[in-house]
C-alpha positions as CSV (number, residue, x, y, z in Angstrom):
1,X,13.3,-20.6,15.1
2,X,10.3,-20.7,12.4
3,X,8.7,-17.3,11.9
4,X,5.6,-17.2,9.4
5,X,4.5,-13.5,8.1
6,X,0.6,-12.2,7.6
7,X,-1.0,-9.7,6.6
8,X,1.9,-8.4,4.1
9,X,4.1,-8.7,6.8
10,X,2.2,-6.2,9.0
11,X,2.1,-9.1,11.4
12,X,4.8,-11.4,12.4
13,X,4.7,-15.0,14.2
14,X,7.3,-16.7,15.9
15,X,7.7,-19.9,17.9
16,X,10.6,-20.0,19.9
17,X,12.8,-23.2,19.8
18,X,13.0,-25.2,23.0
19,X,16.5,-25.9,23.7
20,X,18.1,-27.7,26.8
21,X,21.0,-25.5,27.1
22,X,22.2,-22.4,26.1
23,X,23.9,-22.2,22.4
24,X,27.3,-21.1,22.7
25,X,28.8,-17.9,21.1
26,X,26.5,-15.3,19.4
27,X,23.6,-18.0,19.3
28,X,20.1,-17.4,19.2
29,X,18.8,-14.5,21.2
30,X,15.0,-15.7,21.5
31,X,14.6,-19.2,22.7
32,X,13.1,-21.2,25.4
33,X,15.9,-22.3,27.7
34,X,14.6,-25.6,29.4
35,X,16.8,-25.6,32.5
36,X,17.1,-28.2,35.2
37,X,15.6,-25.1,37.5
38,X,13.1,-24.5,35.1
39,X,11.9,-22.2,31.7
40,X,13.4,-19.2,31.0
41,X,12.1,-17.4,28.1
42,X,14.1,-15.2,26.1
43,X,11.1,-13.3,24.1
44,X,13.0,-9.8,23.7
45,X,16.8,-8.6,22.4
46,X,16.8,-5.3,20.6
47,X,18.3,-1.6,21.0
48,X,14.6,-0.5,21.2
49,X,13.3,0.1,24.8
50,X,10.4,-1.1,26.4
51,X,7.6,1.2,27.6
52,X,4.6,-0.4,28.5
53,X,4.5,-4.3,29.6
54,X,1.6,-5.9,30.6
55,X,0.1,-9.4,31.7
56,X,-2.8,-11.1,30.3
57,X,-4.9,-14.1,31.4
58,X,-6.7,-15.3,28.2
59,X,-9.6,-18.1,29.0
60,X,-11.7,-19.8,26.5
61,X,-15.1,-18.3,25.8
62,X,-13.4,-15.1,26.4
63,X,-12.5,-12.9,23.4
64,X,-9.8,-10.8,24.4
65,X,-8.8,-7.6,22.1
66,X,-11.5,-6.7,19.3
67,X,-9.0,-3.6,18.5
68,X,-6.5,-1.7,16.8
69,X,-4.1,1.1,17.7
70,X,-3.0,3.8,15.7
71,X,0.1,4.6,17.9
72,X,1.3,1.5,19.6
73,X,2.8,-1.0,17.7
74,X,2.6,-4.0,20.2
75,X,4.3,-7.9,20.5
76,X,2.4,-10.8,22.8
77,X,4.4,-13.8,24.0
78,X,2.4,-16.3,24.8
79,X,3.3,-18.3,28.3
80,X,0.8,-21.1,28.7
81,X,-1.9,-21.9,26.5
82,X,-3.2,-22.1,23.1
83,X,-5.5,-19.4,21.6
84,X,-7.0,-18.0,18.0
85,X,-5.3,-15.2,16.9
86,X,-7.4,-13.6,14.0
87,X,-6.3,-10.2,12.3
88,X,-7.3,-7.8,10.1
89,X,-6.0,-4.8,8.1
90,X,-8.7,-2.2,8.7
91,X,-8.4,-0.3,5.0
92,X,-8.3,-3.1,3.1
93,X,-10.3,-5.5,5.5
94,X,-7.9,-8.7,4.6
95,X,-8.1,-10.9,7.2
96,X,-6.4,-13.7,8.4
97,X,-5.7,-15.6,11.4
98,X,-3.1,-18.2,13.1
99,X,-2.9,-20.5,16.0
100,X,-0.7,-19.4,19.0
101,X,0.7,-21.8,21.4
102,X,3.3,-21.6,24.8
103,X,6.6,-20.0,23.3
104,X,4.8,-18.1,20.7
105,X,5.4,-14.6,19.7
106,X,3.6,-12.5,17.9
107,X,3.9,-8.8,16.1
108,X,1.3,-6.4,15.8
109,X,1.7,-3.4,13.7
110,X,-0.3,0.0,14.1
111,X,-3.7,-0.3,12.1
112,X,-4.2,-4.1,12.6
113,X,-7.7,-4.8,14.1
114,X,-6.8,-8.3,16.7
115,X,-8.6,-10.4,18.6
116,X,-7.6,-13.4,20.8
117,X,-9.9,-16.3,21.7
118,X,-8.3,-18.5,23.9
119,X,-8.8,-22.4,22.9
120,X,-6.9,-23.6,26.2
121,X,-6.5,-21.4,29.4
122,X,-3.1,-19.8,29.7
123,X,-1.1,-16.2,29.9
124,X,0.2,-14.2,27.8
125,X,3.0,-11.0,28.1
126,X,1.9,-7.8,26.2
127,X,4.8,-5.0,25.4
128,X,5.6,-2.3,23.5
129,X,8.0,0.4,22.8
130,X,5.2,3.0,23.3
131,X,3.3,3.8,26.7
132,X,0.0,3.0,26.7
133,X,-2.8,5.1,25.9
134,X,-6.4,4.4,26.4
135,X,-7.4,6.9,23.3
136,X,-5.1,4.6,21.5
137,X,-7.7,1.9,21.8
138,X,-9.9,1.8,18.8
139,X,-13.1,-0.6,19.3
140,X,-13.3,-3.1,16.0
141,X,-14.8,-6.4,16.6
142,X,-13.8,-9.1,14.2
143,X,-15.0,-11.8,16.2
144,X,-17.7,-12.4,18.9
């Protein structure tokens, strides 16, 4: 599994091997398993709970996000599709930003302005360990 780092770390990129089976033993715990059935996407393994989960369609010429949360640290997983991901780091304004693709995940840490714009239509999986909270959403736009 590659993972690149931005933003100092304060954001983190995955992209999830595609394997045809299952490795055995201990293994990896996110992958793409490419079953005879179908995909089944592994995207989340930890001790922490999940409290908020949500779906997103992202379409090109729609910028989705233009935000940053004090309180909810938040991953995407993107399903289908390929989108713009651009970031910034709303003390120091350093911004950066990296191409997400099907099998991609991505962290977001509190503080971080984001902004999606889809390049190919697809779907994306938003969660968190923290419940959502509308006051949490702080209007930044980093990209029209």
């Amino acid at each position: 599994m590659t993972s690149i780092n931005l933003l100092e770390g304060k954001v983190r990129k995955w992209s999830l091997p595609a394997l045809q089976t299952s490795p055995s033993g201990e293994g990896l715990t996110l992958k793409r398993l490419m079953l005879p059935q179908g995909e089944l996407a592994q995207f989340y393994d930890a001790d922490e709970g999940i409290r908020y989960i949500a779906f997103a369609e992202l379409l090109p010429e729609r910028v989705r996000g233009n935000h940053y949360h004090e309180v909810k640290e938040e991953f995407v997983y993107i399903t289908r599709g390929k989108t713009l991901l651009v970031i910034e780091e709303i003390q120091t304004h350093m911004r950066e930003s990296t191409n997400l693709e099907t099998g991609d995940l991505v962290f977001i840490a509190t503080r971080i302005a984001h902004a999606f714009r889809p390049t190919v239509p697809g779907q994306a999986i938003e969660f968190s360990p923290t419940r959502f909270n509308g006051d949490d959403v702080c209007r930044y736009p980093i990209i029209s």
